[in-house]
N, C-alpha and C positions, 0 to 999 in steps of 0.2 A: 491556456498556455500551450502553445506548439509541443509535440513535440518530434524529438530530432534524434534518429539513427544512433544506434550504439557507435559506430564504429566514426560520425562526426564526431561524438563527444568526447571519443577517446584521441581522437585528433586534435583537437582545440586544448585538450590537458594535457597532450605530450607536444605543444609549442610551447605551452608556458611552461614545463618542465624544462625545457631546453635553454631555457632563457627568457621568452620574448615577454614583455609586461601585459600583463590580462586585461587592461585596458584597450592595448592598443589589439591584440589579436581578436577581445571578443568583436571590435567594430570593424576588423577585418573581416572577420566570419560572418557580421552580419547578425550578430546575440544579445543580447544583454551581460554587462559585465558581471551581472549577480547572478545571473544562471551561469556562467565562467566561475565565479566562485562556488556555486553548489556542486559544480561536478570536479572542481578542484577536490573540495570539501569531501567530496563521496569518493575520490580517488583515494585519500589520506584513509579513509575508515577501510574501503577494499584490502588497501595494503597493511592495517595494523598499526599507524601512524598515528592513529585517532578513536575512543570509544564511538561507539555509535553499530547501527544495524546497519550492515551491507543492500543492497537492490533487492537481491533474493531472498535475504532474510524479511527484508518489507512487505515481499509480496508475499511470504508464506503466512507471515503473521494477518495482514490482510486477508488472504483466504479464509483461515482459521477462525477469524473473529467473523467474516462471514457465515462459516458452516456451523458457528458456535448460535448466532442470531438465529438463521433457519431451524436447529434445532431448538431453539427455545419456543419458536414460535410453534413449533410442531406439536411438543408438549403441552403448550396454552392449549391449542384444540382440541388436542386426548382428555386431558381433564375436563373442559368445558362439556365436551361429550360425554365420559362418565358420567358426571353431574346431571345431567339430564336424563340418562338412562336409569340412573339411580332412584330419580323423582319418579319417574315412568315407572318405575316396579311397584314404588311405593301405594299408588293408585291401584285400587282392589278391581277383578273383572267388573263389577257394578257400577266401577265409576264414584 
């Protein structure tokens, strides 16, 4: 999926704010009418109009469930390495 300039998208939602039908400007613009609808859609939640998570709030939570995975995997390998070092003590200098 393309994507396209904040400051088109904000263009293409303040034509149909103004009036024009989302049909007819998303084929002006050259979009798909459903992408016309999602940023209508994402307008309405910006401004309070609508529940849902804003752009930014998307991408924080995306970060976060990123840095949340990285650390989980981080602790998979601490432990895995305890465990190992653990076994290693357990083996007497004689082997």
């Amino acid at each position: 999926m393309p994507r396209y300039p904040p400051k088109f998208c904000q263009h293409a939602v303040a034509l149909v704010c103004e009036g024009r039908q989302v049909k007819r400007t998303a084929t002006d613009l050259g979009i798909h009418e459903v992408t016309s609808h999602f940023w209508l859609r994402q307008d309405d939640i910006h401004h309070g109009g609508r529940p849902g998570n804003s752009t930014q709030e998307t991408g924080e939570l995306r970060a976060a469930r990123h840095q949340t995975q990285k650390i989980a995997q981080d602790l998979l390998i601490l432990k895995r390495a305890s465990k190992q070092l653990e076994e290693e003590e357990r083996v007497g200098p004689k082997g």
